[in-house]
Structures are given as C-alpha cells and as structure tokens.
C-alpha positions in Angstrom: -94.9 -111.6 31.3 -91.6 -110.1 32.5 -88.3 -112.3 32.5 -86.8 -114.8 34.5 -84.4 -111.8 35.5 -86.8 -109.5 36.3 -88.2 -107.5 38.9 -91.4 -108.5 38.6 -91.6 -112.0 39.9 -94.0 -113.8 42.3 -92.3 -113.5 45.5 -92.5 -117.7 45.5 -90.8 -118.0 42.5 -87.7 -115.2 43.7 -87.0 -117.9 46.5 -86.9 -120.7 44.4 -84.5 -118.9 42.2 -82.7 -117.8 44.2 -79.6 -118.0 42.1 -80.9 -115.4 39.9 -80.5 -115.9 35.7 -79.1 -119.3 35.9 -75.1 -119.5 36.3 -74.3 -122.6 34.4 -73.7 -125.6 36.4 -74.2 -124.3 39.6 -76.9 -125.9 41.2 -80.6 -124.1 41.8 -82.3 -125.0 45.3 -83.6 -128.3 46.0 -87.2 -129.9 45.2 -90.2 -129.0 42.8 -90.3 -125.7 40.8 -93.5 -124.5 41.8 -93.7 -121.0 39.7 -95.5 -123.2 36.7 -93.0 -121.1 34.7 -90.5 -124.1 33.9 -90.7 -127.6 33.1 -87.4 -128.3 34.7 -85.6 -127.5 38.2 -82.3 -127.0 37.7 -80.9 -124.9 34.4 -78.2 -127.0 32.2 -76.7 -127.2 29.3 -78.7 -128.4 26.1 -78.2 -131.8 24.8 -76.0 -132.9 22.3 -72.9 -130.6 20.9 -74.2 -127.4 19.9 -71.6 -126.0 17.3 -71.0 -122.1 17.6 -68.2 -121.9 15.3 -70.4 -120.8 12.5 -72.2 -118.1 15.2 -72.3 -114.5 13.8 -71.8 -112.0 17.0 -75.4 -109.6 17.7 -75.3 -107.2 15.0 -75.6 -103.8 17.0 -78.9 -101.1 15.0 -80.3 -98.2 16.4 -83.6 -98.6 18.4 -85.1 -95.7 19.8 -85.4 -96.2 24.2 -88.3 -98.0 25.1 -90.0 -98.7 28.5 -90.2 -102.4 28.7 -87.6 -103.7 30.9 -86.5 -100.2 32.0 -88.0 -99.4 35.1 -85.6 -97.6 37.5 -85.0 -98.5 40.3 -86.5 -101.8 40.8 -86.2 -104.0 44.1 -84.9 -107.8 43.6 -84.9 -109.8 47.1 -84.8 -107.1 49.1 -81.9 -104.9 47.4 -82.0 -102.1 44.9 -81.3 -101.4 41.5 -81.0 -98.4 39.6 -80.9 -98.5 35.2 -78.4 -96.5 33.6 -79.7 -93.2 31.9 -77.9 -94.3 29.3 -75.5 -97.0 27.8 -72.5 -94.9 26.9 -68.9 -94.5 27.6 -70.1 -97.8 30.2 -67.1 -100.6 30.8 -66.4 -102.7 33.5 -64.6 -105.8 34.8 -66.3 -108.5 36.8 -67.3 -112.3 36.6 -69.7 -113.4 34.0 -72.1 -116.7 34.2 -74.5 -118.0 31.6 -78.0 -119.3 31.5 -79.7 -121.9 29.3 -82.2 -124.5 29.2 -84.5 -124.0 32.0 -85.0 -120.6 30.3 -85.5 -121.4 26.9 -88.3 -119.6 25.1 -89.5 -117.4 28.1 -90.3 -114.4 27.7 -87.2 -111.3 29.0 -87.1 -108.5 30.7 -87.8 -106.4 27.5 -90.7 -109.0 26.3 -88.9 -110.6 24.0 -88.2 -114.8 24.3 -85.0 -116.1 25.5 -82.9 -118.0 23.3 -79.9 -119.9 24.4 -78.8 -120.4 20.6 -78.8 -116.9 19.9 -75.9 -114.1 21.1 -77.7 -112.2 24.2 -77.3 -111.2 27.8 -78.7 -110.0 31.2 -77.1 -107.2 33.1 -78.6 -105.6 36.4 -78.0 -101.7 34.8 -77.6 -101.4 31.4 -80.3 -100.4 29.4 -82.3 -102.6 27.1 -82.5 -103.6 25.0 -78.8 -102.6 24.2 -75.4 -104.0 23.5 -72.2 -104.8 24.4 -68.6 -106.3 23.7 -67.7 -109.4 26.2 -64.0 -109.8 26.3 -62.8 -113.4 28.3 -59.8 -112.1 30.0 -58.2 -115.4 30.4 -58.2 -116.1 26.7 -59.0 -112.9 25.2 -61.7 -114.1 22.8 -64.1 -111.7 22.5 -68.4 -111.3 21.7 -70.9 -109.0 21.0 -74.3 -109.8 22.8 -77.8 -108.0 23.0 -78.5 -107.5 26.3 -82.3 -107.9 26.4 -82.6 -109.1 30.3 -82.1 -108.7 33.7 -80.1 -110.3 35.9 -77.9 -111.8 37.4 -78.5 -110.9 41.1 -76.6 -113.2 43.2 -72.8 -112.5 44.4 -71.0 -110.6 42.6 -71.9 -111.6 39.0 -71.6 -108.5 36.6 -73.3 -110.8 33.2 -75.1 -113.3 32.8 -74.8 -114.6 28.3 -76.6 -116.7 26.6 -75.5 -120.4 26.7 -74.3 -120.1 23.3 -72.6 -116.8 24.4 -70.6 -118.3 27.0 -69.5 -121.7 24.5 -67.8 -119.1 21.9 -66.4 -117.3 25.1 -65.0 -120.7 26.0 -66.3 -121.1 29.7 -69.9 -123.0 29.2 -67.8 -126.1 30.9 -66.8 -123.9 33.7 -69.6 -121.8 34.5 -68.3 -118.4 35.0 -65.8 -116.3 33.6 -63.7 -113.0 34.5 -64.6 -110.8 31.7 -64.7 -107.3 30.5 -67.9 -105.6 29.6 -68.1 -102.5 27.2 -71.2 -100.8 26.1 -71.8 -100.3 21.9 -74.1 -97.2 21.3 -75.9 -97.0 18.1 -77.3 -93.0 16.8 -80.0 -92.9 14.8 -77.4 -91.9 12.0 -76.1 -95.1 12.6 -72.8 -94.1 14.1 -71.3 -96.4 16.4 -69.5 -96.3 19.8 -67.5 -98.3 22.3 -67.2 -97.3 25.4 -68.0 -94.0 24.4 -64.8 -94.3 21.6 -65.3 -94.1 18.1 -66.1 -97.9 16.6 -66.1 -99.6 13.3 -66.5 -103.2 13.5 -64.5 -105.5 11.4 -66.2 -106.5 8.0 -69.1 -104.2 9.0 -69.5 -101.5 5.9 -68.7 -97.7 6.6 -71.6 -95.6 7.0 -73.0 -94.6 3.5 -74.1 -91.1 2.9 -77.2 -90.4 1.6 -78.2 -90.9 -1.6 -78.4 -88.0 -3.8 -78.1 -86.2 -7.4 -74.6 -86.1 -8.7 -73.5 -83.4 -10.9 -71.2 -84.2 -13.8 -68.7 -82.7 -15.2 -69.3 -82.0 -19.0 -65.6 -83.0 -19.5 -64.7 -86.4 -21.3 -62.8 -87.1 -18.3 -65.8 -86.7 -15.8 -67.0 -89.9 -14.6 -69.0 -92.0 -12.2 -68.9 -95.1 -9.9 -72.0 -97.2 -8.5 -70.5 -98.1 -5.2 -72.2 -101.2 -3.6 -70.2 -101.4 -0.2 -67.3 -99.8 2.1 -65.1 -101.7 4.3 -62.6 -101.7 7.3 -60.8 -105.0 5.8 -59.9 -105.7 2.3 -61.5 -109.6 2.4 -65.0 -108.6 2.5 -64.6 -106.1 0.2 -62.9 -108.5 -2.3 -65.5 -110.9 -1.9 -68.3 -108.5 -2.9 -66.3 -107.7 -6.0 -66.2 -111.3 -6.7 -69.8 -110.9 -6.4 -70.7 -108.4 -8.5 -68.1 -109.8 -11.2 -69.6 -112.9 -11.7 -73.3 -111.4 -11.9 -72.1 -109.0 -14.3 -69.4 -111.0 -16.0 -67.9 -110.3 -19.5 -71.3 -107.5 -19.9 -69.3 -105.4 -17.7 -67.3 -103.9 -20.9 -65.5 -101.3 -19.8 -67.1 -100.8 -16.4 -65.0 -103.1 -14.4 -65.4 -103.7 -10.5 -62.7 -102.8 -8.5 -61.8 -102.3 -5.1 -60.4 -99.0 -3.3 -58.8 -98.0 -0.6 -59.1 -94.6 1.1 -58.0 -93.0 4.0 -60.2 -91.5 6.2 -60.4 -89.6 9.5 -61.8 -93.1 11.2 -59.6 -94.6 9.2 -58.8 -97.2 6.0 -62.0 -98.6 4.0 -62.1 -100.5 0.7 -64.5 -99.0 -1.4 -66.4 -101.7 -4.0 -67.1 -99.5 -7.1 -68.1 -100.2 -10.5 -67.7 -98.2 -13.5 -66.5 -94.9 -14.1 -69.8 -94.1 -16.1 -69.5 -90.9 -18.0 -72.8 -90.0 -17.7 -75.8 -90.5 -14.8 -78.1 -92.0 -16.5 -75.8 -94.9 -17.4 -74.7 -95.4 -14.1 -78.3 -95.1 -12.5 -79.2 -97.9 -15.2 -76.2 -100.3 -13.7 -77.0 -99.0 -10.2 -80.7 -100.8 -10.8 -78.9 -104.0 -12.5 -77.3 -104.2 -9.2 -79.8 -103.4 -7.0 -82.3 -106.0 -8.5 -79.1 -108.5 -8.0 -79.2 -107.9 -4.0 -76.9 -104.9 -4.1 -79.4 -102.3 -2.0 -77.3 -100.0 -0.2 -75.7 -99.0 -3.2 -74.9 -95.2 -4.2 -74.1 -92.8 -7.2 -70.5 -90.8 -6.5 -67.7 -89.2 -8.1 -64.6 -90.7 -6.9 -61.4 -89.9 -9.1 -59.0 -92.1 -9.5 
C-alpha cells in the first residue's frame, strides 16, 4: 500500500485530500472520509503535550537506492512530477507544513509506517528514502529528518515533517513555516555531505579507518592506543572517557584514558584513547575488555604523543 503522499491513490480518495500530506491545522474538505484508509477526517495534532526536547534529530546511514517510492515521473491531480536522480548538492527555500494524526501508522511512499513521534518528511523530488537538514528561517533552529514520503502537493508547499518535526522547529501551532531544505548524502564509505559540501555533524564520531595489523616498533619507546571514538566536540568525547574510566577504574595501571585533539584536513576531533601499550597483544587484550564493555567500533593505532 503506497502513502498518503503518493501517486498511487484511488482517484476518490485524491479528491478528498485534496490538501495533499496534511498541513497542520488547515482544514481537509468537508464530510465523511470514504477512502476506508483513516479513522478520522480532518488531520490534527495528537492529544496531550507531546515533549520533543529529549528528540534525537534522524541519524543519516548509507542505504543503497531502492525502487519503492521512486517512480519518476509520477502524476498527482493532474500535474507532474519528476524524482531527482539523485540527492546531492540539492538546497532550497520554500514553506514547510506538517502532517500528523490522521496519518499515523500508514504505510509511506517507500512502504515504511508513518510516525508523527519520530523525525521524518515528505518532499515531491527528493529521493527516498533520504535525508535532509530543515532550517526555520524565522528562528533559526534547525532538524535533520528522513524523508520517506511524498508530498505535499498543494500551493506552493516545498516539505511537509513530521508533527514532531515541525514542534522542535517551533511552528506545529502555526502550521507552516519558511524554511530552508538541504540534502545530506551518505557513501557507502560513510562519508557525509550537505548540500554537496563536506559535513561532520556535531557529536557524531569521525569516520574510523579500518581495522588492521599494526606494526610495532621494537623500541622501548614504541607504543599503542586502543581508540574507542573520535569527535568534532570535546563534550562527547569527555564523556566517553568518563566511560571507559569508571569501567576500567584503578585496573587501568598505567594505561590511562585520555582525550586528544588533532587537526585534520576536515578539521579538529578529540580522539578517546587508552593506553600506550608497548606491545599488540596487550592492547588487543584491552581492546576485547572494551569491546565486551559496549566499546565496538574501537581500533588498534599508533598515535605518538
């Protein structure tokens, strides 16, 4: 069953909805729903004060193009849409409404179930499923959705979010927003872009090498670090240490956990290490301590001082 947002609707239920993915407040037509899709008329708000403050942003991942929700072009009430070959380098400006209730736990463009709770989107041209930063011009808070929909395809609406979307965006009272849309591309070497522009989100750890066989130096002064994480901000990065201190406490010895910063081409990260180890197998042994502790994208290096 294709989404609310879709292309693929019952002509019936395209006239009843004929305010496309839901806009907030606004009003849908009058009288029954007949599509048997909905059990109420008109989409709203949910009940009660749904709190987003704790509401992590979409965590963008790499997902190899699929065909669900991608057909190009398509034909919604009589007008034509075309999906973008691909996601990157895309930003625009436009207005931005929000759907909710009525659409709760259907299915979307791409198959998957609409959630109002969760951090998602429609767009008319975007691939899906995909992602993308959400800026609120007039306050300049900012999101990061996954866009798993289509829609919305009346006026001149450029995005329709999620209900809970559009509360941490600060407009679910308002209904629509002026907002700026940019495109984040995952590669399959997980490599990130916004816009087409290098990215590296805040708090989100630098892409780790692969593993691999370290040579050591038969020199006393040779050593080794088991590094558990890399960050663009120091906070993170100190609470990991934290961490890993109190699971290793005083059996550290003389392998303490410390936190360093490097410069790099894409810029600063703070680097959680332990050690030095002057030998591999001594570090491999801390390096499955830690692993077993919920450390599992650690690696082996050598990283002076």
């Amino acid at each position: 069953m294709r989404s609310t947002c879709s292309d693929f609707w019952p002509a019936v239920a395209a006239v009843l909805l004929l305010a496309g993915c839901a806009s907030g407040p606004a009003p849908a037509p009058a009288g029954p729903d007949h599509s048997s899709r909905y059990t109420i008329t008109q989409d709203r708000a949910p009940s009660g004060n749904f709190d987003v403050s704790g509401l992590s942003d979409a965590v963008p991942v790499y997902q190899a193009p699929a065909r669900a929700g991608n057909k190009s072009p398509y034909t919604v009430w009589g007008k034509h849409y075309t999906v973008m070959g691909s996601n990157d380098g895309y930003v625009a400006r436009g207005t931005a409404s929000w759907y909710g209730e009525k659409f709760h736990g259907h299915k979307t463009s791409n198959g998957e179930t609409f959630d109002m709770y969760q951090m998602s989107a429609a767009h008319k041209s975007m691939r899906i499923p995909g992602y993308a930063r959400v800026t609120n011009l007039d306050n300049g808070q900012s999101v990061i959705v996954r866009v798993n929909d289509r829609g919305p395809f009346h006026g001149d609406r450029l995005i329709d979010l999620s209900y809970a979307a559009a509360k941490k965006l600060g407009y679910q009272s308002r209904g629509t927003a002026r907002v700026e849309v940019a495109a984040i591309t995952v590669k399959p070497d997980g490599s990130m872009f916004l816009a087409g522009q290098p990215l590296v989100l805040e708090g989100r750890p630098e892409k780790q090498p692969a593993q691999r066989t370290v040579a050591v130096n038969d020199g006393a002064g040779g050593g080794l670090f088991v590094q558990l994480g890399s960050f663009s901000t120091r906070d993170p990065a100190e609470k990991m240490q934290s961490r890993a201190m109190n699971i290793l406490g005083s059996s550290s010895g003389n392998n303490p956990v410390r936190v360093r910063a490097v410069d790099t081409g894409s810029g600063r990260f703070h680097r959680v290490q332990v050690g030095p180890f002057q030998d591999e197998g001594s570090a491999r042994t801390m390096q499955s301590r830690l692993e077993a502790e919920g450390f599992r994208q650690s690696i082996v290096l050598t990283d002076s001082d």
